[in-house]
C-alpha positions as CSV (number, residue, x, y, z in Angstrom):
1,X,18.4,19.5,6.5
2,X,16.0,22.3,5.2
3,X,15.1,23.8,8.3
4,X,18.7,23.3,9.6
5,X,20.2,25.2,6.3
6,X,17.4,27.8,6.8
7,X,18.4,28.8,10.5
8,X,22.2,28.6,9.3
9,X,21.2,31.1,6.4
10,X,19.6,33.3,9.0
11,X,22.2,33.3,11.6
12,X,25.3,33.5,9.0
13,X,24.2,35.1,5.9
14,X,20.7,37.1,6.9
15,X,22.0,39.4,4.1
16,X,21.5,36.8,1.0
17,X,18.0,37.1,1.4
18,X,16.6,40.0,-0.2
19,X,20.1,39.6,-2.7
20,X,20.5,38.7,-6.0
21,X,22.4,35.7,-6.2
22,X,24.3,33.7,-9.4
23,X,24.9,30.0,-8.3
24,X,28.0,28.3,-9.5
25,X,26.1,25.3,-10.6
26,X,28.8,22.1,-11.8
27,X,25.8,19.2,-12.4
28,X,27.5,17.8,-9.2
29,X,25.3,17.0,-5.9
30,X,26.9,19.4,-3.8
31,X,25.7,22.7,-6.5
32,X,22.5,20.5,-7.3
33,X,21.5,20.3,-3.6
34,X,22.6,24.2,-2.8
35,X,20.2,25.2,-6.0
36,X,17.3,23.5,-4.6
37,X,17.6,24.3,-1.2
38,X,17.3,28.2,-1.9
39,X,14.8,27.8,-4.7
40,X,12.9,25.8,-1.7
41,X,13.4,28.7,0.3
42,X,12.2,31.2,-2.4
43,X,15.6,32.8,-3.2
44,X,16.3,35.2,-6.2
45,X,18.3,32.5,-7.6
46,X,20.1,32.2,-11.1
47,X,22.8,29.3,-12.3
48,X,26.1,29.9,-13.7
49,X,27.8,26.9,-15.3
50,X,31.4,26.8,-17.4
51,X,31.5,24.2,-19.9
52,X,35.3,23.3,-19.9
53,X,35.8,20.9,-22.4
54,X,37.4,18.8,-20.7
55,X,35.3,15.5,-20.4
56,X,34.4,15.2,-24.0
57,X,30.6,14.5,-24.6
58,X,30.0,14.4,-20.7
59,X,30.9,17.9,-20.2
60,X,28.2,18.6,-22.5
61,X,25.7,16.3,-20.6
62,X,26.7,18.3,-18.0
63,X,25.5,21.7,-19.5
64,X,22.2,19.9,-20.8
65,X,22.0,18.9,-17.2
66,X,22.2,22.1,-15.5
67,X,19.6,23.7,-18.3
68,X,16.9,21.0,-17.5
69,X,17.1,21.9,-13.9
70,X,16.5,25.7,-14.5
71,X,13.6,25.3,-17.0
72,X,12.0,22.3,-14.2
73,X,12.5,25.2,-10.9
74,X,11.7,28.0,-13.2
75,X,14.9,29.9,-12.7
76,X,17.4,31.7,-15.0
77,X,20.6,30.5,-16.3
78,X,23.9,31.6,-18.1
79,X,26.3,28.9,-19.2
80,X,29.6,29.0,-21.7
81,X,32.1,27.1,-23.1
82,X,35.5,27.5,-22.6
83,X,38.7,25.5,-24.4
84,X,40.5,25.6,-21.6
85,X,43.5,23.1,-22.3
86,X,44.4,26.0,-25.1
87,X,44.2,28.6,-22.1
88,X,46.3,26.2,-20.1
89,X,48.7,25.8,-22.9
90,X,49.1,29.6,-24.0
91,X,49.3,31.0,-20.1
92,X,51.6,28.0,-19.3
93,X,49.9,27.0,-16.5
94,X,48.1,24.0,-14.6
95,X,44.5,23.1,-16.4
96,X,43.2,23.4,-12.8
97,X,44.2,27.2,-12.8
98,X,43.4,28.1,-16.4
99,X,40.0,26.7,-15.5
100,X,39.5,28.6,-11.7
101,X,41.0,32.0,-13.8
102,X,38.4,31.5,-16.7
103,X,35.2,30.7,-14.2
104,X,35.9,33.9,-12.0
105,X,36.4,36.4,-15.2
106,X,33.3,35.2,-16.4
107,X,31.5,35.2,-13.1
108,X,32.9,38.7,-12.6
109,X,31.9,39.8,-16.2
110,X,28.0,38.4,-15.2
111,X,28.1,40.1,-12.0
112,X,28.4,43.2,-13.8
113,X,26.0,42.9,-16.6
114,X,23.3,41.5,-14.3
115,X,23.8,42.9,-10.8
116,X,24.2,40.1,-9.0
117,X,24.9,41.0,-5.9
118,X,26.9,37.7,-4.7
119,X,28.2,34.6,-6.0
120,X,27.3,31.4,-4.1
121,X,29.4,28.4,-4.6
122,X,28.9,24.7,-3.1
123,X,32.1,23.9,-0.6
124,X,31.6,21.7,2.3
125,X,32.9,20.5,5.0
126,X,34.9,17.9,3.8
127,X,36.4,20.4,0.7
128,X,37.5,22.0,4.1
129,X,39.1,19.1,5.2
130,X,40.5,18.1,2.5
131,X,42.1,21.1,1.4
132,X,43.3,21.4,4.6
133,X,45.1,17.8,4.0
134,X,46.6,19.4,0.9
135,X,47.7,22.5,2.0
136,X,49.7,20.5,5.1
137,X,51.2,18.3,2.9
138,X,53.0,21.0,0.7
139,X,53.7,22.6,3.7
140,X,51.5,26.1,4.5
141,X,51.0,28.2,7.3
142,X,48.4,29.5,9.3
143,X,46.1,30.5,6.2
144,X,46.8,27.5,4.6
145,X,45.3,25.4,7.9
146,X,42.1,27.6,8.5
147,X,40.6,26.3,5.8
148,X,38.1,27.7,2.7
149,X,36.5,31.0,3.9
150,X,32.9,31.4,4.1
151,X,32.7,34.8,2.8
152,X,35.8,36.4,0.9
153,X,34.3,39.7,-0.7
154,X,31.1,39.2,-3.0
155,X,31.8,35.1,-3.1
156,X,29.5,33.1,-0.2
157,X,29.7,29.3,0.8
158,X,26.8,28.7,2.9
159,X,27.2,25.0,2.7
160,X,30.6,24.8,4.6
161,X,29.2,23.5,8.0
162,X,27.4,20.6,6.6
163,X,29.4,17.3,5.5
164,X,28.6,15.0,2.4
165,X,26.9,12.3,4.3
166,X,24.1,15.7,5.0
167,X,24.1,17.0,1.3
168,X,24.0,13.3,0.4
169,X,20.9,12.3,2.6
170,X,18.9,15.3,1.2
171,X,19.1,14.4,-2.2
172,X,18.6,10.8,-1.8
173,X,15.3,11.9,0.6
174,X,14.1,14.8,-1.7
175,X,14.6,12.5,-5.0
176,X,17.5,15.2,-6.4
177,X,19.3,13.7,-9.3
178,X,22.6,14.8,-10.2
179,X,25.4,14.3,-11.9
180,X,28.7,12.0,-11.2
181,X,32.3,13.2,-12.3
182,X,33.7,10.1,-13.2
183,X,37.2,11.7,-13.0
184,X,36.4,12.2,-9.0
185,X,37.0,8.0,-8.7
186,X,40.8,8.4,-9.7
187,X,43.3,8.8,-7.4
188,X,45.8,10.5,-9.6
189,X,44.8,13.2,-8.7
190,X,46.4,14.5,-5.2
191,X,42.5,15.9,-3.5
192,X,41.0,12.7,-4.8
193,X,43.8,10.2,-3.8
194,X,43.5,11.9,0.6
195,X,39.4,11.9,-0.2
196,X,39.7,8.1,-1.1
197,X,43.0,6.9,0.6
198,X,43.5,9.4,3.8
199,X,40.7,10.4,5.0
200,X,38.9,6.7,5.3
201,X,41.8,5.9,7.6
202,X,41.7,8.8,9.8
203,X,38.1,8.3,10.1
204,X,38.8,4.8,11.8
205,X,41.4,6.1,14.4
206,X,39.1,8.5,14.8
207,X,34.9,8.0,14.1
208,X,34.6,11.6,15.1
209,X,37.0,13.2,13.0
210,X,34.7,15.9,11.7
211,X,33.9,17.0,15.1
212,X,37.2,17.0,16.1
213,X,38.4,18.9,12.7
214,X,36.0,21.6,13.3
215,X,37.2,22.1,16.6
216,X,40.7,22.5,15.7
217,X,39.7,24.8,12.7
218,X,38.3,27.1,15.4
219,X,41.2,27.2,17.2
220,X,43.8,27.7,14.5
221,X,41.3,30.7,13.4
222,X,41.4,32.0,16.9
223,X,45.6,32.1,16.7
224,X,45.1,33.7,13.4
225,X,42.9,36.5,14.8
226,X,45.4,37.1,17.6
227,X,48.4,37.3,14.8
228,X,46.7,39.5,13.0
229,X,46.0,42.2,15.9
230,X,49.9,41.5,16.6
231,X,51.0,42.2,12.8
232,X,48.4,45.1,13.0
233,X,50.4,46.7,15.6
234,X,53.7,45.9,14.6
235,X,53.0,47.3,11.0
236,X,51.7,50.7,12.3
237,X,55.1,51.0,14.3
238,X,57.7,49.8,11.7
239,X,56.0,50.7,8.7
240,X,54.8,53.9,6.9
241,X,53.2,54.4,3.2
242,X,54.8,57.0,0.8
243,X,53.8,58.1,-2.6
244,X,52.5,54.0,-2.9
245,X,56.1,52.8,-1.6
246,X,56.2,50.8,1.7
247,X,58.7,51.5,3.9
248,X,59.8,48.8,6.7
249,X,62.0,50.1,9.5
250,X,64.8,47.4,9.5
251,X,66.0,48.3,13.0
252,X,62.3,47.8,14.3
253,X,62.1,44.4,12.3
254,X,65.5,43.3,13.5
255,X,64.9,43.8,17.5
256,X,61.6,41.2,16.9
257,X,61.8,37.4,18.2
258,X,61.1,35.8,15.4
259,X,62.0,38.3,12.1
260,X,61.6,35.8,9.5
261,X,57.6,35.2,10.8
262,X,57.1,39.1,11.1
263,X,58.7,39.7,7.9
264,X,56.1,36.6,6.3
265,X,53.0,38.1,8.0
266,X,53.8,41.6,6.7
267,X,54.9,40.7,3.0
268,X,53.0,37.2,2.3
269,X,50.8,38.9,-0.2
270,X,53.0,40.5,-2.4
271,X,54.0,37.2,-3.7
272,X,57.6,36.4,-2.1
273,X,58.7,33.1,-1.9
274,X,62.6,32.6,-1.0
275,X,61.9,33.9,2.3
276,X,65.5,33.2,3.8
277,X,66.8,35.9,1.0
278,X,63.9,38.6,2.2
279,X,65.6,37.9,6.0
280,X,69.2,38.1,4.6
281,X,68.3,41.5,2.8
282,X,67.7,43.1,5.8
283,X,71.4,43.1,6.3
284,X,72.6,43.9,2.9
285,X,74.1,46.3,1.0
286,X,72.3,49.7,0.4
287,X,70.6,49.0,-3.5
288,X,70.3,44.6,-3.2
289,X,67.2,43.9,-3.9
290,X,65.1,40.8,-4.5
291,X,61.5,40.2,-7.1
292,X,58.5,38.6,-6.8
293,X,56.4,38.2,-9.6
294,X,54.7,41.4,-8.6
295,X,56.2,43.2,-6.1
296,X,60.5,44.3,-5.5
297,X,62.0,44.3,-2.5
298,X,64.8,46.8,-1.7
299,X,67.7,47.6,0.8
300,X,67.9,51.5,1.1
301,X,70.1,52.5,4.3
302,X,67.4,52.0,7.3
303,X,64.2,50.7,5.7
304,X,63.5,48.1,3.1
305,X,61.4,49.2,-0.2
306,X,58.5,47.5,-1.2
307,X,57.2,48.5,-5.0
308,X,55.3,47.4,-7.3
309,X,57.1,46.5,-10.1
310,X,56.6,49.1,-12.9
311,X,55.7,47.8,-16.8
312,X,56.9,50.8,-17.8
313,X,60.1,51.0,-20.4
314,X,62.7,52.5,-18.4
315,X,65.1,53.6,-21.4
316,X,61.8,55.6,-21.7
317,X,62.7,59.0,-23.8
318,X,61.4,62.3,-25.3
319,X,62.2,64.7,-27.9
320,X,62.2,68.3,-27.7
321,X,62.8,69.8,-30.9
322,X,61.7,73.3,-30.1
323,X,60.8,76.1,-27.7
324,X,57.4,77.0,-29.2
325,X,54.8,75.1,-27.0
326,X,54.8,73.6,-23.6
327,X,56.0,69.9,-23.5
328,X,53.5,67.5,-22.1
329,X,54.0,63.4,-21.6
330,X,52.3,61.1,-19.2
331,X,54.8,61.8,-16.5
332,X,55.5,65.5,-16.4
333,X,55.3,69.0,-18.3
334,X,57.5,71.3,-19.1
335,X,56.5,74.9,-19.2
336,X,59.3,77.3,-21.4
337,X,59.1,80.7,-22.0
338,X,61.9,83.0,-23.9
339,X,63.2,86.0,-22.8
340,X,65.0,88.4,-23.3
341,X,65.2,90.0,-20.2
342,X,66.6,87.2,-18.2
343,X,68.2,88.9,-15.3
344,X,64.5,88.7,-14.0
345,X,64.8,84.8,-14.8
346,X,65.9,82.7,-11.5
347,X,66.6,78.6,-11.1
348,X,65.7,76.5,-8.0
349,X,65.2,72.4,-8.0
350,X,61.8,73.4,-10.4
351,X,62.8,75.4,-12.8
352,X,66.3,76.3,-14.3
353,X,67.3,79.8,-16.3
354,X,69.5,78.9,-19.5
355,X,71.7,80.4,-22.3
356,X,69.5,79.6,-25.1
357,X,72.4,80.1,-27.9
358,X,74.3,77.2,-25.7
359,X,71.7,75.0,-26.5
360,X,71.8,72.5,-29.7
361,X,68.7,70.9,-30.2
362,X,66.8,68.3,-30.7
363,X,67.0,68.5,-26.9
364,X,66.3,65.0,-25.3
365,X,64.4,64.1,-21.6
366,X,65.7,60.8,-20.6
367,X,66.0,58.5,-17.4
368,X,69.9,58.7,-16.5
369,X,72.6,56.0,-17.0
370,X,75.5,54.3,-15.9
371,X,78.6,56.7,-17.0
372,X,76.2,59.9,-17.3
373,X,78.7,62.8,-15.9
374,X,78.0,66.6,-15.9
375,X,79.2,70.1,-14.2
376,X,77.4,70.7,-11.4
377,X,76.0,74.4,-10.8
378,X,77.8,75.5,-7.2
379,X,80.6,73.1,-7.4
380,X,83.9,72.8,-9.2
381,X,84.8,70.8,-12.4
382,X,82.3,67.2,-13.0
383,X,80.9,65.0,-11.4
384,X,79.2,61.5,-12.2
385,X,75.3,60.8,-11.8
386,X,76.2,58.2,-9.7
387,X,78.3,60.1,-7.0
388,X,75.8,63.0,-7.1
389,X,72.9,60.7,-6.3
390,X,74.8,59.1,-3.5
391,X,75.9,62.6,-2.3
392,X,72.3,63.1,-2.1
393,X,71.3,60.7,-0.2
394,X,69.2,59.1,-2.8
395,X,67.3,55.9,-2.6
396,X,67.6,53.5,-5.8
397,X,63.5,54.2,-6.5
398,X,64.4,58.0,-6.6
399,X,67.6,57.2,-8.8
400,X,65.1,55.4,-11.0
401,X,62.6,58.0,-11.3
402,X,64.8,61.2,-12.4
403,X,65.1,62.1,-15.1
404,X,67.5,64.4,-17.2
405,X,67.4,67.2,-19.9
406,X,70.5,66.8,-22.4
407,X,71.4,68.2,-26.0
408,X,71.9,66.9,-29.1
409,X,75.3,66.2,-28.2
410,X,73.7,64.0,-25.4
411,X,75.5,67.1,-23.0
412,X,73.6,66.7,-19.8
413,X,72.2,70.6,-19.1
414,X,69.8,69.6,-15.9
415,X,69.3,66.7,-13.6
416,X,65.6,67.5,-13.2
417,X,64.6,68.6,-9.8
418,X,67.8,68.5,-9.1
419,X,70.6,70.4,-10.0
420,X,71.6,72.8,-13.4
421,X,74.8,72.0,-15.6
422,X,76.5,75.4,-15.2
423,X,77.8,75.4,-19.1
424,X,74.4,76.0,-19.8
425,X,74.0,79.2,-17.1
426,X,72.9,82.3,-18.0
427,X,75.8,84.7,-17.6
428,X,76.7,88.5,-19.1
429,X,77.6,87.3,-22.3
430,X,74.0,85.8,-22.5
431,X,71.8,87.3,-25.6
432,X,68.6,85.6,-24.7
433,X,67.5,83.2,-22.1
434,X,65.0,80.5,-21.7
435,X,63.1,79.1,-18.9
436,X,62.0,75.7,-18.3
437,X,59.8,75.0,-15.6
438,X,58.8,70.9,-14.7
């Protein structure tokens, strides 16, 4: 297996060798094997190993295991401990995840401090397999099927195209020890239950199952290659990127054959999962909108929103208690100056010209509300916020983001950007005059 793993290196991965490389190193055969192949073939090699504490004394066998093998082949190691069923517990989620979240932190955290270059873990084949057993069983698509990448960014599995039976044989033939995970007998667990229960029956229909597995796996990436050049092109002709909002042309989307796959392939990684709603958005009401844990979905006229979903407090507010230096927050400033001779004083969308005696302060720069009314400059008598966005053609995002300038008396004196209250206008009666420039 040494020479075969050596040419697979070379073909696959000719960039690991002259790398710096941290092992993910479990006490398992699989990580055992992978350490002392490379250290055979004189990699820069250290081991990283996460003592979960989840196995009682034998996760700590484990860690005693993995730091006899690094003092025996010489080679550097990192381990850590981690109470992961309190992670679990406090995150509310699976002990599985809490554990997969804590390894690549710390990974990531040794990657920096020591300039590793990549991260190697031990997958094989049949982790393909069986993940690909999973994966159908829960229902997936064509991601799901393809299996465990080999490379995905700075994290390499060179061991995917050789099965247990080979990682097994090399140990037994190169006297490796390692270490069983008891837990990997019990079939309570859904990858251990298809490794003892499925798989062995598949195997007798069919003795060549791995052969036959691989070829599939090739094929199902080939579909996915030709899906992605197909969503490549579709997303360059029905979607366009503004100021970090995605913009999907519903009409474009609608005259597709299948919508509901398009609308997957375009959207899967912003974490949607009621896919039937995303469909039925596209013909919704202007302002419907749907969430993902990350990501919002909206229904504006001819395109549906995509946005990130901001952490910011949108009852977000500032006080303005005087005119004697420029206001400055994280999302705007406000330049003022005073003047007497205002007739040389002009307003556009950016900056408005006011009666400063018609002004009662503390002033106040809010986001606008439900039931917010005021007198807009050019027309007659008020108006609501509401009717004045939709006169403007206004998308909810941009409702979201503007913000308004009132008085003390919480009387609205400028939608900014947008339009001045015309109580607030300079006019001949006017004494002095302030500017305010955004």
């Amino acid at each position: 297996m040494l020479n075969k793993f050596q040419n697979h290196i070379n073909h696959k991965f000719p960039f690991l060798k002259d790398a710096k490389l941290l092992i993910a190193i479990s006490g398992g055969i699989d990580s055992v094997v992978l350490t002392h192949l490379l250290h055979q073939l004189n990699f820069d090699i250290s081991l990283a190993h996460c003592n979960f504490q989840l196995r009682g004394n034998e996760s700590d066998l484990d860690e005693e295991f993995i730091k006899k093998i690094a003092t025996n082949l010489d080679i550097s190691y990192h381990t850590i401990s981690f109470d992961t069923n309190a992670v679990s517990k406090e995150k509310k989620i699976s002990t599985q995840m809490a554990a997969r979240d804590l390894r690549y932190h710390w990974f990531d955290n040794l990657i920096e401090k020591n300039n590793y270059d990549y991260v190697l873990t031990a997958h094989q084949k049949d982790d393909v397999l069986e993940t690909f057993l999973i994966n159908f069983t829960r229902g997936t698509g064509l991601d799901g099927l393809t299996g465990i990448p080999e490379i995905n960014k700075n994290i390499v599995r060179p061991l995917l195209s050789f099965t247990r039976n080979d990682i097994e044989s090399f140990a037994k033939e190169n006297n490796i020890s390692w270490r069983e995970d008891k837990s990997n007998a019990s079939t309570k667990y859904l990858r251990n239950k298809i490794r003892h229960d499925v798989i062995p029956v598949l195997k007798e229909i069919n003795p060549s199952l791995m052969d036959s597995f691989d070829s599939t796996i090739e094929n199902l990436k080939g579909s996915k290659a030709i899906v992605k050049d197909v969503i490549e092109s579709i997303n360059k002709k029905a979607t366009i990127l503004e100021d970090n909002i995605l913009k999907i042309d519903i009409e474009k989307i609608k005259f597709l054959s299948n919508t509901k796959a398009y609308l997957f392939e375009l959207l899967k990684e912003y974490m949607f999962t009621e896919w039937n709603d995303v469909v039925a958005l596209l013909n919704s009401q202007s302002g419907k909108q749907i969430f993902s844990k990350t990501h919002r979905l909206i229904k504006d006229r001819k395109h549906l929103l995509l946005v990130k979903i901001d952490d910011k407090d949108s009852n977000q507010s500032y006080t303005i208690h005087n005119f004697n230096a420029d206001f400055t927050s994280n999302d705007f400033t406000l330049e003022f100056k005073l003047d007497s001779d205002f007739e040389q004083l002009s307003s556009n969308k950016n900056s408005v010209s006011l009666d400063f005696d018609l002004l009662t302060f503390p002033l106040t720069i809010r986001k606008w509300q439900h039931g917010d009314f005021f007198y807009p400059n050019g027309m007659k008598g008020k108006k609501k916020l509401s009717d004045f966005f939709n006169d403007e053609k206004m998308s909810i995002l941009e409702k979201e983001k503007t913000w308004i300038l009132t008085t003390s008396k919480n009387e609205i004196i400028w939608v900014v950007n947008k339009r001045l209250d015309k109580r607030f206008q300079i006019s001949s009666a006017t004494k002095k005059a302030v500017s305010i420039t955004l």
